[in-house]
C-alpha positions in Angstrom: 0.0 0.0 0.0 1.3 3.3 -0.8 0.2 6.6 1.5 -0.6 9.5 -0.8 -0.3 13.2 -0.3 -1.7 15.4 -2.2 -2.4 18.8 -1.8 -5.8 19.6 -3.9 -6.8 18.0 -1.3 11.3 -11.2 58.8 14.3 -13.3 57.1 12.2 -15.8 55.5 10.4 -12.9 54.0 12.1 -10.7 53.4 14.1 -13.7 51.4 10.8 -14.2 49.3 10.5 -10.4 48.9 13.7 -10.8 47.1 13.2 -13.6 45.3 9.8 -11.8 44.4 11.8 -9.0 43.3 14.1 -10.6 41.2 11.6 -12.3 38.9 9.5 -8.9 38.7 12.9 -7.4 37.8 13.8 -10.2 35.3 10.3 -10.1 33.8 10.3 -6.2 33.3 14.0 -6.5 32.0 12.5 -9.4 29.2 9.1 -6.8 28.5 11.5 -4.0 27.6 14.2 -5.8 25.5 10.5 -7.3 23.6 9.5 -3.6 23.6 12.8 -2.5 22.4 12.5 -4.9 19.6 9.0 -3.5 18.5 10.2 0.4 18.9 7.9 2.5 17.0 8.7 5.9 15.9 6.2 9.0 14.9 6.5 9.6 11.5 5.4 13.1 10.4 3.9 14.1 7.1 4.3 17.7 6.3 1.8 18.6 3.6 2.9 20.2 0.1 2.6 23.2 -2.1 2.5 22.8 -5.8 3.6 19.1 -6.2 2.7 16.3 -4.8 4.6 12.9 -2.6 3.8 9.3 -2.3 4.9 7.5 0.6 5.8 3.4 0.4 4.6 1.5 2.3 1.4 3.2 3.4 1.9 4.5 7.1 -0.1 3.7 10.1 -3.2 5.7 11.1 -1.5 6.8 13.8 1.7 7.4 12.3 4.0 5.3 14.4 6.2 3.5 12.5 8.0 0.2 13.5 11.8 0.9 13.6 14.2 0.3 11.0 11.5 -0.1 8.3 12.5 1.5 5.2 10.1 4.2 3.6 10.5 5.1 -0.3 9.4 9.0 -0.8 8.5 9.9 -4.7 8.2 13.5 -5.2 6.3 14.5 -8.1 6.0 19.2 -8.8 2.8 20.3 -10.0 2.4 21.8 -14.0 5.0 24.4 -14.0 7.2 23.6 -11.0 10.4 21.8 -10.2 11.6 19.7 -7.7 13.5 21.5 -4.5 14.1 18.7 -2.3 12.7 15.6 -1.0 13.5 15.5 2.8 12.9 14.9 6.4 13.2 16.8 9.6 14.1 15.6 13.0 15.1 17.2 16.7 18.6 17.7 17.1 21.7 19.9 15.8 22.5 23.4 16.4 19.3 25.3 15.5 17.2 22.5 17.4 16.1 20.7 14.1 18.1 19.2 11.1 16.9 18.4 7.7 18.1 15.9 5.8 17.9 16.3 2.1 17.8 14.7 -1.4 18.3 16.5 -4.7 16.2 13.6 -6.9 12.3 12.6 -6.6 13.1 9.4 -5.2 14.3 9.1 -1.6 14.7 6.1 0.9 14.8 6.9 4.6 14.7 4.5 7.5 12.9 5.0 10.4 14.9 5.6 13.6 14.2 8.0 15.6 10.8 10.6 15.5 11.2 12.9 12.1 8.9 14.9 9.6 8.7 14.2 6.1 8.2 16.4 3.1 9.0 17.8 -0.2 9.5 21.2 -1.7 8.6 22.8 -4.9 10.0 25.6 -6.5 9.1 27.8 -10.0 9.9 26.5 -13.2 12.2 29.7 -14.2 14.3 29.4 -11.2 16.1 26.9 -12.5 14.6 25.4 -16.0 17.7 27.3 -17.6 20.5 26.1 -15.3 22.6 23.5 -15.3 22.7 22.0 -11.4 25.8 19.9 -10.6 25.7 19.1 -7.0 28.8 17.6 -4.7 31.9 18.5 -6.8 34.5 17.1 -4.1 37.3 19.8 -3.6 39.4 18.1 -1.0 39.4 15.7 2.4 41.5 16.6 5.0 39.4 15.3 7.8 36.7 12.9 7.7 34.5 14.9 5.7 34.7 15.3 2.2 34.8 19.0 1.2 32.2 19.9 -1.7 30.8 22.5 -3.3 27.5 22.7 -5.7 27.5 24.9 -9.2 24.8 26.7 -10.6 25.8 27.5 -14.2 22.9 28.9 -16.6 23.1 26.8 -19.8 25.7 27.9 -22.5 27.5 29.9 -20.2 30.9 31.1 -21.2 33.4 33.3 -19.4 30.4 34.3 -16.9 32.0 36.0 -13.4 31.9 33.9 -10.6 30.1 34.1 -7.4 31.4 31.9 -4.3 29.0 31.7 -2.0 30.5 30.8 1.5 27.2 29.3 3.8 26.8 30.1 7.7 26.0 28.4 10.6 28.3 29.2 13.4 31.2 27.5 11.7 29.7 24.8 13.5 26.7 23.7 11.7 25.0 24.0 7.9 26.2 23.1 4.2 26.5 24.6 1.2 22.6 23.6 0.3 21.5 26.3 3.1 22.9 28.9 0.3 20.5 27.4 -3.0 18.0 29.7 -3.0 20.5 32.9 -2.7 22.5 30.9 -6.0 19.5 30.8 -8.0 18.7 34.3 -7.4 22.3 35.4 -8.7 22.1 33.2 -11.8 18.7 35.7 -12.5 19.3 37.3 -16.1 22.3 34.2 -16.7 25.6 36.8 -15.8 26.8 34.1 -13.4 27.9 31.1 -12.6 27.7 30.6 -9.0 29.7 28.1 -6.8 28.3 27.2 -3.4 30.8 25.7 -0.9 31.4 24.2 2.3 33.8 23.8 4.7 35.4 21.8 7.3 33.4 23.0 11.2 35.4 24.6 14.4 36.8 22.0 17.0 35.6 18.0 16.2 32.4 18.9 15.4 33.2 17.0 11.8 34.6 13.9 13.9 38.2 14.6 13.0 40.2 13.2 15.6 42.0 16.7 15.9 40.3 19.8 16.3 39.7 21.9 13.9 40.4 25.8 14.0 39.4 29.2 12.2 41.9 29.1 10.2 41.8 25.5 9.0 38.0 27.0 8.4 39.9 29.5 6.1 42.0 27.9 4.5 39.4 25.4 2.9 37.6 28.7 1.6 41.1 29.8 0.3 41.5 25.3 -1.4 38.0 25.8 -2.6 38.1 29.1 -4.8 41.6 27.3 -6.1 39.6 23.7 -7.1 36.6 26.8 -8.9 39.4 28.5 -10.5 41.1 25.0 -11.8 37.5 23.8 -13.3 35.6 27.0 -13.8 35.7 26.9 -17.6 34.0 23.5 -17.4 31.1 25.3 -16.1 31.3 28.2 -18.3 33.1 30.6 -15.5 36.0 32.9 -15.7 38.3 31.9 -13.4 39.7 35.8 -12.7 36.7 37.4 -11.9 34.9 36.3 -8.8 33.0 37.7 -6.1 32.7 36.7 -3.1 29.9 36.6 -1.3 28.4 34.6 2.9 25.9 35.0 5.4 26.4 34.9 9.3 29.8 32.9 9.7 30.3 32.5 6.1 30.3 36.6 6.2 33.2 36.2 8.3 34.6 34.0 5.8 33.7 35.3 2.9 35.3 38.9 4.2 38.6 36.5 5.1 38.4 35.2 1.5 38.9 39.2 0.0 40.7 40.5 2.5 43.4 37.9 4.0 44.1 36.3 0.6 47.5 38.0 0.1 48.2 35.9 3.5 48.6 33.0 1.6 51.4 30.9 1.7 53.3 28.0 2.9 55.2 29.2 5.9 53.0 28.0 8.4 50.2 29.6 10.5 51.8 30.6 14.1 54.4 27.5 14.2 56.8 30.1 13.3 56.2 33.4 16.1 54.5 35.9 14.0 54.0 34.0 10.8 50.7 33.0 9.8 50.5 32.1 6.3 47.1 30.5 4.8 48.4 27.2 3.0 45.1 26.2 0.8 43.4 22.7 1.8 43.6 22.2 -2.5 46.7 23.3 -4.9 46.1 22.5 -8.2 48.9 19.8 -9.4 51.8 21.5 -11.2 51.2 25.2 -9.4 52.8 26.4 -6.5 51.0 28.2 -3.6 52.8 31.3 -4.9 50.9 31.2 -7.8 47.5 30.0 -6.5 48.1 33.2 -4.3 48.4 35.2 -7.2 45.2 33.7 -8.7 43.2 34.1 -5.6 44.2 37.6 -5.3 44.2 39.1 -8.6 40.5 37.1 -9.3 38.5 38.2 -5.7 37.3 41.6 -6.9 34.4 42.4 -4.8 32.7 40.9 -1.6 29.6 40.4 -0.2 29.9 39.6 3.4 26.1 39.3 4.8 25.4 39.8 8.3 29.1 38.9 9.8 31.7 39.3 12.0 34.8 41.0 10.8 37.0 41.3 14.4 37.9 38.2 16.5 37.3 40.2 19.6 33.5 39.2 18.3 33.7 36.2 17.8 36.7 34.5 20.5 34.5 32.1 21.6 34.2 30.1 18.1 38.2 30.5 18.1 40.2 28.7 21.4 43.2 30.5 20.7 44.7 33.5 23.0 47.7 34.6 21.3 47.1 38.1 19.7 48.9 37.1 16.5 46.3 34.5 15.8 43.5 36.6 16.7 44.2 39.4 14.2 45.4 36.8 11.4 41.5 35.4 11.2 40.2 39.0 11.4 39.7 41.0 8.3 39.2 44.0 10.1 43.1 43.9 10.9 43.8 43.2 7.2 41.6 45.8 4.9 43.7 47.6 2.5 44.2 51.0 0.9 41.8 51.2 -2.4 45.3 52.8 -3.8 47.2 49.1 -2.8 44.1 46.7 -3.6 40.8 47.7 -4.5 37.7 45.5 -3.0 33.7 46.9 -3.0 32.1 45.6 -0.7 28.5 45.1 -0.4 27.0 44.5 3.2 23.1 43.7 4.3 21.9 43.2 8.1 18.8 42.9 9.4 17.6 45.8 11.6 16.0 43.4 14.2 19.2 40.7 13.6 19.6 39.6 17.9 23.2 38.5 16.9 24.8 40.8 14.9 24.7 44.5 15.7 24.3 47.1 13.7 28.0 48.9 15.7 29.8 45.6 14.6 29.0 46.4 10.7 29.7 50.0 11.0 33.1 49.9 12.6 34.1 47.8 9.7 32.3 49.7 7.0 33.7 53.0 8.4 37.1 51.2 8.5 36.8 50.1 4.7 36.0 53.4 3.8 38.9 55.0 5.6 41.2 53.2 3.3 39.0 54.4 0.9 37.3 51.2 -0.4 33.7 51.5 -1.9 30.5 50.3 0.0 26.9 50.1 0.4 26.0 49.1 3.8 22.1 48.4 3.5 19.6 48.0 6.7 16.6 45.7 5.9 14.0 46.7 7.9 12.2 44.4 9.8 14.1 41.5 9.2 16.3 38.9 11.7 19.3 37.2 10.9 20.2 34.6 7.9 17.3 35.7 5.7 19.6 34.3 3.2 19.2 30.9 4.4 16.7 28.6 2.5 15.9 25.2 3.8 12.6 23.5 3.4 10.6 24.5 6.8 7.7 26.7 5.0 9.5 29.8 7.8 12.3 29.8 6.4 10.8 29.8 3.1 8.8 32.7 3.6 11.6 35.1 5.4 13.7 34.2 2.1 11.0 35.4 0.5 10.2 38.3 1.5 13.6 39.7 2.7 16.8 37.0 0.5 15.0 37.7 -2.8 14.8 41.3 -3.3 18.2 42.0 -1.1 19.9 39.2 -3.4 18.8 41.4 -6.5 20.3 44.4 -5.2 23.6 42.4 -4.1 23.8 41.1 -7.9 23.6 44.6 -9.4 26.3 45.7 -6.7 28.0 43.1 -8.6 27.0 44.0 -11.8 28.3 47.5 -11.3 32.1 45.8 -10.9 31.8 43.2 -13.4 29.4 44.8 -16.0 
């Protein structure tokens, strides 16, 4: 059977007591090892906009699910809509619930632990004239392979770039938080866009060491070099990219403009005051003096939504004291004269954003223009933080909506005013 969604629609005693106990205790211990062997889970399902999802086998009335059975998921859009995702939702991770995703109609989950279960539909013209590859592997130096997804309208050729850095705490996230801001910037087909992730602070990946900022960093730094390498496979210039991340990948992206003449391979504080960036990915046959060169002379204008620029705002993601570290993972110790290195910079906050201040943009924005670098610092009314964020929950949805979309069209003509 197949459950269908669709939208249209004394010693001696005290001896016994014992003995009493023990065969209460072993009969209770035998009930729950049963019970554990008939676990049931609450299965979820979240209902649809413009498509519709069949789930196999047909669920229970009363949605508990016995564990470790497998259910198939078969997303199908409505006339004039796409596929987003096919996915499902459970307690747990950073923000309090993560989603698991799947990029075809057809997904298999098995059921062990509580979880929701949807799919998402988007508009044909967001993405009927792109080319979607997801998962290009850039490097593994920990236990997670490092990817990054590429949005490339079809026939592209020598398009700009945008690298699109996601947030999350460096803690938490992918790069598929960051899809709907990359289909917004492929709008009018001027760019290919790259989304990427990155390795997470500490062992939050499971690496056996920890992980710190500017391992974080340097995989930004590995990444651009691996877009670079292929970019004309996807129709992309590799020298003109901008750069663009929300929350902690603001902080990253900003690292990406600014700290990229840091590159190198002397090491990052094992020498007192030296801390060189050495990319997690050099192409074969270049040297990091040259992937340096790339990097810099290609980054030509930034986009560093709703982030922290100085470490003193952001220590507690870091565990490290010295002072040298600390300003070598701060852009704000690293901006450059316009007359030495010219980087625009577009910025966006949200005017009721609990984690970001408005005085933690300015100081950097008045700093940037002290050197006399170009920006437009923009405060959207009303809106929290990582409005740029777009992940299946119809929330999130909504806030992308009404604040990502038009914000993301006024970031692309920033762009369009360097590139075009």
């Amino acid at each position: 059977m197949t459950h269908f969604f669709n939208t249209k629609n004394n010693a001696s005693l005290n001896s016994a007591l014992f003995i009493c106990s023990l065969l209460i205790f072993g009969t209770v211990m035998a009930s729950h090892s049963k019970s554990k062997d008939q676990e049931s889970f609450a299965v979820t399902l979240v209902a649809p906009e413009n498509g519709t999802y069949a789930v196999s086998p047909e669920l229970p009335a009363d949605g508990k699910v016995a564990a470790g059975t497998e259910l198939t998921v078969t997303a199908t859009p409505s006339e004039g809509y796409s596929l987003d995702v096919v996915y499902y939702t459970f307690k747990g991770g950073m923000w309090g619930t993560t989603n698991v995703e799947n990029f075809t109609p057809t997904m298999k989950i098995v059921v062990d632990k509580d979880m929701s279960i949807g799919a998402t539909f988007i508009e044909n013209n967001l993405v009927e004239n792109l080319n979607v590859t997801h998962d290009v592997v850039y490097a593994k130096p920990g236990v997670k392979p490092l990817k990054y997804d590429v949005f490339a309208p079809k026939g592209a050729k020598d398009l700009p770039a945008v690298v699109i850095i996601h947030g999350g705490g460096w803690s938490s996230n992918n790069e598929d938080v960051m899809r709907g801001l990359a289909r917004e910037l492929t709008k009018g087909n001027q760019y290919v866009v790259f989304s990427m992730d990155y390795r997470w602070v500490n062992n939050l990946d499971g690496d056996a060491t920890p992980n710190y900022m500017h391992n974080l960093i340097e995989d930004v730094f590995g990444g651009i070099a691996h877009i670079q390498e292929h970019a004309r496979e996807y129709g992309a210039d590799p020298t003109k990219i901008a750069v663009t991340g929300d929350s902690a990948g603001g902080h990253l992206s900003a690292a990406a403009a600014v700290l990229s003449p840091m590159i190198g391979d002397g090491g990052f504080g094992t020498t007192e005051g030296v801390f060189e960036y050495m990319p997690t990915y050099i192409p074969k046959g270049k040297s990091v003096e040259e992937v340096k060169k790339e990097i810099v002379d290609a980054v030509q204008v930034a986009a560093p939504s709703y982030g922290p620029f100085d470490s003193k705002d952001f220590k507690t993601f870091i565990q490290q004291t010295d002072q040298g570290y600390l300003d070598a993972v701060s852009p704000f110790q690293h901006v450059p004269n316009v007359a030495d290195r010219a980087i625009p910079h577009f910025i966006v906050r949200g005017t009721q954003d609990p984690i970001i201040p408005d005085a933690m943009i300015q100081s950097y924005v008045d700093l940037l223009k002290e050197n006399g670098q170009t920006v437009e610092y923009l405060q959207v009314e009303g809106a929290g933080h990582a409005f740029f964020d777009w992940k299946p929950d119809a929330q999130t949805r909504a806030t992308f909506a009404k604040y990502g979309v038009p914000y993301a069209a006024e970031m692309k003509s920033f762009f369009d005013s360097v590139f075009y």
